[in-house]
C-alpha positions in Angstrom: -12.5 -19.4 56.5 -15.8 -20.7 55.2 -19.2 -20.5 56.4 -22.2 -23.0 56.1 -25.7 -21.9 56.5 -28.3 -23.6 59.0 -32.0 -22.9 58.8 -35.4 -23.8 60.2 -37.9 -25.6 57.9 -40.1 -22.5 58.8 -37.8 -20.5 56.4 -39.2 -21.6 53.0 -37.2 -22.0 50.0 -37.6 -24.2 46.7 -35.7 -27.2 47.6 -33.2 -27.0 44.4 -32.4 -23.5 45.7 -31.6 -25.9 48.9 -29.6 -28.4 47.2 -27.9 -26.0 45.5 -26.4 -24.2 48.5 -25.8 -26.8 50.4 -28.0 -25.3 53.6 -28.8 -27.3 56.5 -32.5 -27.2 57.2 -33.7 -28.3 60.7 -37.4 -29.5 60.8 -39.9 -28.4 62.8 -42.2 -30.7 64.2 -45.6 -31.5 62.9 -47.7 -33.4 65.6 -51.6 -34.8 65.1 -52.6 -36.7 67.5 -50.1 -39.0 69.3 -48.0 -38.8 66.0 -45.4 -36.6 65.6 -43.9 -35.6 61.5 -41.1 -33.7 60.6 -41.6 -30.8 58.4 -40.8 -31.4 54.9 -39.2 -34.8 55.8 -42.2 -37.1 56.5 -45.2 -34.6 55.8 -45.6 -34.0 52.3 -47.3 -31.0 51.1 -50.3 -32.2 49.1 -51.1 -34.9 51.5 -50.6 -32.2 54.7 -53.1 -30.2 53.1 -55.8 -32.3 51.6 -56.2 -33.9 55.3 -56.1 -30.7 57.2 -59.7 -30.6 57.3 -60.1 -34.2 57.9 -57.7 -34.8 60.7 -59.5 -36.3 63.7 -56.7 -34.2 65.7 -56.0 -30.3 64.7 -52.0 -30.4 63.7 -49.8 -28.6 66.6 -46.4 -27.4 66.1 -43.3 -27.3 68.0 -39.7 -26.6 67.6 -36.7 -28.4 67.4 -34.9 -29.2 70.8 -31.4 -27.1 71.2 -29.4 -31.4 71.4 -30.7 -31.0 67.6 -29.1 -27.8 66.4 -26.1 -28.9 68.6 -25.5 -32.4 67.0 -25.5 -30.2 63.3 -23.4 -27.5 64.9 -20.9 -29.9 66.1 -21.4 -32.1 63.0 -20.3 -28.9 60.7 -17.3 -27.8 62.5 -16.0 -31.0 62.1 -14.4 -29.1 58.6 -11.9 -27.5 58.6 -12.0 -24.0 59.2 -15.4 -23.5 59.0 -18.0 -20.5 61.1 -21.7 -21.3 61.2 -24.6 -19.0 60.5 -27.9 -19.9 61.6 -31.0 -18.2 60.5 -34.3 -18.5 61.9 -38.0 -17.5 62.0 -38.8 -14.9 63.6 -38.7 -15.5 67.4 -42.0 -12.9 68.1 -43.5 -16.3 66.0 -41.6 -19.6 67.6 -39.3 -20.4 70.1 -37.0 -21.9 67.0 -34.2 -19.2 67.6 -34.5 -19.5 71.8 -33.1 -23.3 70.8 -30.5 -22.6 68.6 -29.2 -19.6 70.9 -29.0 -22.8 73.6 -27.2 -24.8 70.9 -24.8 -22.1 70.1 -23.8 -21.6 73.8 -23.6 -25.0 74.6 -21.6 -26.3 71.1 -17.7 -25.9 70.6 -18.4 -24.5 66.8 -18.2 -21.2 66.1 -22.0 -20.4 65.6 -23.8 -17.1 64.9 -27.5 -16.9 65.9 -30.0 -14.4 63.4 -33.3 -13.9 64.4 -34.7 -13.5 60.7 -37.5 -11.1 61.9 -40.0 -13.2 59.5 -41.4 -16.0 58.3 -41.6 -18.9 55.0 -40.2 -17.1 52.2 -39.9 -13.8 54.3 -36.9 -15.3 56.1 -36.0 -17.8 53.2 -34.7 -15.0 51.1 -32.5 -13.8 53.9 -30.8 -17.1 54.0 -30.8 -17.6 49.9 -28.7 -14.6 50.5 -26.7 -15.6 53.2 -25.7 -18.5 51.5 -25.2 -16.9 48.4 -22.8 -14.6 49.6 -20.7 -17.0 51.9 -20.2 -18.5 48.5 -18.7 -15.4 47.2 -16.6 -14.9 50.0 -17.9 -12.9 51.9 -16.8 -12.6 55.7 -19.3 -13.2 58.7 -19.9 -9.7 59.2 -20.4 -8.6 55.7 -22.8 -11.3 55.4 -24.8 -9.9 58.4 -24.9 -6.3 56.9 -26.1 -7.8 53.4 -29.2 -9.6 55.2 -30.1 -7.8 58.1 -30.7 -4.9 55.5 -32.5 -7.3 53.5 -34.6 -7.5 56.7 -35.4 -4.2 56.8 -36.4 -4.2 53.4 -38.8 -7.6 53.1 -42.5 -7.3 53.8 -44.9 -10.4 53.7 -48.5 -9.8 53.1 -51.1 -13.0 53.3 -54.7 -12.9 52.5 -56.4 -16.2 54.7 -59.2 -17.9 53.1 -60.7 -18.4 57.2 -60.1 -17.8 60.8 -60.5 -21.1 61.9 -57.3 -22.5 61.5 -55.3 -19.8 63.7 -58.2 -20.7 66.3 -57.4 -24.4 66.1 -54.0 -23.6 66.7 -54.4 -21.6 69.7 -53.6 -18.6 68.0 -56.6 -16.2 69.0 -59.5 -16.6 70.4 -62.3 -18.6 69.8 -64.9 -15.6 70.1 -62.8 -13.7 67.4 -62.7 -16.8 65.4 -66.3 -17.3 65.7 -67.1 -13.7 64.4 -64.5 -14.2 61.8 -66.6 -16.8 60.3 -70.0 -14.7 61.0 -68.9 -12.2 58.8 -67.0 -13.9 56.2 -64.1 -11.7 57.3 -60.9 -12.7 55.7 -57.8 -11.4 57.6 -54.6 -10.3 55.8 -51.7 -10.5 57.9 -48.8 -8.5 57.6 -45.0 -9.0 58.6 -42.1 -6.7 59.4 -39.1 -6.8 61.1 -40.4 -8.7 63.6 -43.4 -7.4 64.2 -46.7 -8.9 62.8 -50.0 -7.2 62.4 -53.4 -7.7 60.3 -56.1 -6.5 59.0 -60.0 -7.9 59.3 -61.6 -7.2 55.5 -65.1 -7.8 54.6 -65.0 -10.1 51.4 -62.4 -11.9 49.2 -63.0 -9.9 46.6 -61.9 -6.6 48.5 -58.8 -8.8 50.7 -57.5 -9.5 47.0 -57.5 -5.9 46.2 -56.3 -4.7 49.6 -53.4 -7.4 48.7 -52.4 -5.4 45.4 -53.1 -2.1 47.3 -50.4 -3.2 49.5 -47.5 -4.2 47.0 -48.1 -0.9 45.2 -47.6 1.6 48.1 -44.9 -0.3 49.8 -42.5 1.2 47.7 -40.3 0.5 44.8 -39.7 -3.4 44.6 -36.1 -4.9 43.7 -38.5 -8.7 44.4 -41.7 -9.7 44.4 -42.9 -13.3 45.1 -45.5 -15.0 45.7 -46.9 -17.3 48.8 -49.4 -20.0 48.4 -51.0 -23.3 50.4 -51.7 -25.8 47.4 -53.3 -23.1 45.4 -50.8 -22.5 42.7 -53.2 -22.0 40.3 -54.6 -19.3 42.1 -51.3 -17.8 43.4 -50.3 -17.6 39.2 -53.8 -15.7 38.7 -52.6 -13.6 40.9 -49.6 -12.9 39.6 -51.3 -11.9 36.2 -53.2 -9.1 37.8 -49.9 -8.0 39.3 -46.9 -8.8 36.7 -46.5 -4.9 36.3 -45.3 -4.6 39.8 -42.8 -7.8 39.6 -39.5 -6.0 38.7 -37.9 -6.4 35.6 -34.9 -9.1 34.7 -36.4 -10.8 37.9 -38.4 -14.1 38.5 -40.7 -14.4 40.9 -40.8 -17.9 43.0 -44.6 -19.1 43.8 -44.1 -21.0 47.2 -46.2 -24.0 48.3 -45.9 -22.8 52.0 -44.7 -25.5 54.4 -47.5 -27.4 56.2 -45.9 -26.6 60.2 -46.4 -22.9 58.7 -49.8 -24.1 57.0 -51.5 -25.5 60.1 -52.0 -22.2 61.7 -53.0 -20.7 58.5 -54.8 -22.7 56.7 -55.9 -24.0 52.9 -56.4 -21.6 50.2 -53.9 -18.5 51.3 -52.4 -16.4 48.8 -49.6 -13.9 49.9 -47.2 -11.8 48.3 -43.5 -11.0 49.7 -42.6 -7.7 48.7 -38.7 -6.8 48.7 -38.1 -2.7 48.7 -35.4 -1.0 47.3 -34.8 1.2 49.9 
């Protein structure tokens, strides 16, 4: 018996990594104004984020409808012989997973639902796994065991440039947005199993450091990547003040972060995901 991988287009990966595996990625919606995108179909990076600050209408997000999951659903157990696992950003973030648990119930294919517990790369690795290990031959459950103890292992860290964006996006408060921008506070926000939490720091200069301080204490890394929106260039600076830390006989992958993820966050954020050993 084989099984094929779905995801959400809030799970980043490098699209060749995509290719390669054959996953299924459902988009997101991207809407701005009375126009509604799909994410990473018809909104291109670059041109997402170069307008961001120009659009007459803030971008809002939604999730994909559960009739979408089940048309892929019912679309892969057309094969022969075939189980579905379908991974998603975390639902403490979107209500991505609440549609695909619909799907599942309401489809004939033999689906399992897994709530990543994270977000862009965060959860991407977790399904760069899954995949890789259906390849091998791995059985639904061993599968499981391999990435929900990836789960428990991945950290995402993200330093934002402002607080404006998550404002925009209705996610906080304007008065705490307003502040933000008094101060020059740039929040770093953290995710973990699930759970996301951040930090208010004073100046760039000290978020950037807080950032390494971070990757260092975690604990020993097997991974270490690196998150970015459009600023490559400073996401490979980055990783020049923190190569020591990036494991050995490993390559790090510098994400462009997709732009339904980017229009709560913003331009200019640099992040790290950090994969423990134990």
């Amino acid at each position: 018996m084989s099984i094929r991988i779905v995801t959400d287009s809030a799970c980043d990966l490098p699209k060749e990594l995509i290719e390669k595996y054959q996953i299924n990625v459902v988009p997101l919606y991207i809407n701005i104004g009375n126009k509604s995108y799909l994410d990473g179909v018809e909104m291109d990076h670059e041109v997402f984020y170069k307008g961001l600050e120009k659009f007459e209408h803030h971008p809002q997000t939604a999730a994909p409808g559960p009739d979408t999951f089940e048309k892929i659903y019912n679309s892969l157990s057309n094969e022969n012989d075939v189980e579905i696992l379908s991974i998603h950003v975390s639902g403490s973030l979107s209500a991505t997973i609440t549609s695909a648990q619909k799907a599942a119930r309401q489809s004939n294919a033999r689906v399992t639902v897994h709530d990543s517990g994270q977000l862009g790369l965060g959860a991407g690795l977790q399904v760069l796994l899954a995949a890789r290990a259906a390849a091998a031959g791995n059985s639904m459950q061993e599968v499981l065991t391999q990435i929900k103890d990836l789960g428990r292992r991945t950290h995402v860290f993200a330093v934002l440039d402002t607080l404006k964006y998550l404002q925009r996006s209705g996610r906080m408060n304007m008065a705490m947005a307003g502040v933000g921008s008094l101060l020059r506070i740039k929040p770093l926000m953290k995710m973990h199993e699930g759970i996301p939490s951040s930090e208010k720091i004073s100046t760039h200069f000290r978020a950037m450091q807080r950032l390494i301080d971070l990757t260092e204490k975690v604990g020993e890394l097997e991974e270490l990547h690196y998150l970015h929106t459009q600023a490559l260039s400073a996401a490979k600076s980055f990783y020049e003040r923190t190569k020591e830390l990036v494991p050995s006989n490993t390559t790090p992958i510098f994400q462009s972060i997709t732009p339904v993820l980017g229009a709560h966050v913003g331009p200019n954020v640099l992040g790290v995901v950090c994969v423990t050993k134990n």
